[in-house]
C-alpha positions as CSV (number, residue, x, y, z in Angstrom):
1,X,14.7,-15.5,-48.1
2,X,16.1,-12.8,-45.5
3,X,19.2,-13.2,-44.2
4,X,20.4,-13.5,-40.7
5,X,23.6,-11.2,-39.4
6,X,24.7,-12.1,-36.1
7,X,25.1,-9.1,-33.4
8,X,26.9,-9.6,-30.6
9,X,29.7,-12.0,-29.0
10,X,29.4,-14.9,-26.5
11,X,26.1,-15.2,-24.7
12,X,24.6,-12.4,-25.7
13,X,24.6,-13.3,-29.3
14,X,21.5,-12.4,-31.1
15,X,20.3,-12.7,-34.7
16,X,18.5,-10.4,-36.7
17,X,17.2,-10.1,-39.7
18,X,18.6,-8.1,-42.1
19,X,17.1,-4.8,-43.0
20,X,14.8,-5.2,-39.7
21,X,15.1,-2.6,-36.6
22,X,15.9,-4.0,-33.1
23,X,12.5,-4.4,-31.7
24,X,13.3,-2.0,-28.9
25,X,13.2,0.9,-32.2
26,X,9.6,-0.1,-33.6
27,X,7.6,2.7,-32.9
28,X,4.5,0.8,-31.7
29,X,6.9,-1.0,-28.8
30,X,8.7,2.6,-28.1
31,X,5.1,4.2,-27.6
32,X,3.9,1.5,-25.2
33,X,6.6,1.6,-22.9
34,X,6.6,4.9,-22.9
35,X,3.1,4.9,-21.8
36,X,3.5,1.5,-19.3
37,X,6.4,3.9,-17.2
38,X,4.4,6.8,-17.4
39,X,1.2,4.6,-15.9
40,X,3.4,3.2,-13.6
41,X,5.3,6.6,-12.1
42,X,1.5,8.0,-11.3
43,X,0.7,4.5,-9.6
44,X,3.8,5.0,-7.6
45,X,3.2,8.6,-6.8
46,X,-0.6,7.3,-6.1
47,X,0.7,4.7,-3.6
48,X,3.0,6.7,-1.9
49,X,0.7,9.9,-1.1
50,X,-1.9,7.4,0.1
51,X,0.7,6.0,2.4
52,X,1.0,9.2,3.5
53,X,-2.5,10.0,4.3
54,X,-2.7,6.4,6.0
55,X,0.2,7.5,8.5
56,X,-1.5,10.9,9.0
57,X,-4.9,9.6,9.8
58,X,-3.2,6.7,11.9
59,X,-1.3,8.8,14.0
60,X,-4.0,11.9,14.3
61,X,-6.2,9.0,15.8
62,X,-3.5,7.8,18.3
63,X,-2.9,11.5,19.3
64,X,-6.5,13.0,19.4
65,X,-9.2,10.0,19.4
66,X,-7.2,7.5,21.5
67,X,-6.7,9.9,25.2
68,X,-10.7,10.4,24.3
69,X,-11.5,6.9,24.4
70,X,-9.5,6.3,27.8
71,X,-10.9,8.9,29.7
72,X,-14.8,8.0,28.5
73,X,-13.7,4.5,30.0
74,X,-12.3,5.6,33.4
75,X,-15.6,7.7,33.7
76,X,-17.6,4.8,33.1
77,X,-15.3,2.6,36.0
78,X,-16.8,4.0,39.3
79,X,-20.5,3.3,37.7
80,X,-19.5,-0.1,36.8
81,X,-18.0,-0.7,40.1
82,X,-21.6,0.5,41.8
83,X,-23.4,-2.2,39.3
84,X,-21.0,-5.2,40.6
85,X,-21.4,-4.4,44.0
86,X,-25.3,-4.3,43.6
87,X,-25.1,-7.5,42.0
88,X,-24.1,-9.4,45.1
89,X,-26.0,-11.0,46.9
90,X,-27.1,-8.7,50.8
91,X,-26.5,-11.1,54.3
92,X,-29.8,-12.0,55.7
93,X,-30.5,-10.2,58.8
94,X,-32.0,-12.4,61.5
């Protein structure tokens, strides 16, 4: 049967087995954290250059696609106006 030692004092008191690494010092465990914070820094990296692009397209379309889209309405205005005014009905003349 192994035996336990006790590491630690107070709350943090932990038992181990004897002979047995902290499980933090397997090598299996060591590897795959290593490779969860390496998959997560190029998911961060990933995130924050598509922010990036996101702000750049946002504000390229405020700045060149937006002053397009108001002056293609204000040319449009006068020809609407025309179309109302055509719409109503003409006095009969007598």
């Amino acid at each position: 049967m192994a035996s336990l030692i006790r590491v630690g004092a107070g709350a943090a008191m932990v038992y181990t087995i004897a002979g047995m690494p902290p499980m933090a010092n397997v090598p299996i465990i060591a590897s795959t954290r290593r490779a969860a914070e390496s998959v997560f820094n190029v998911m961060f990296k990933t995130a924050k250059g598509t922010g990036r692009a996101a702000w750049y397209s946002a504000t390229t379309l405020f700045v060149m696609v937006c002053p397009v889209l108001f002056i293609m309405d204000t040319s449009e205005a006068p020809s609407d106006a025309s179309a109302a005014s055509a719409a109503l009905p003409q006095p009969v003349k007598v």
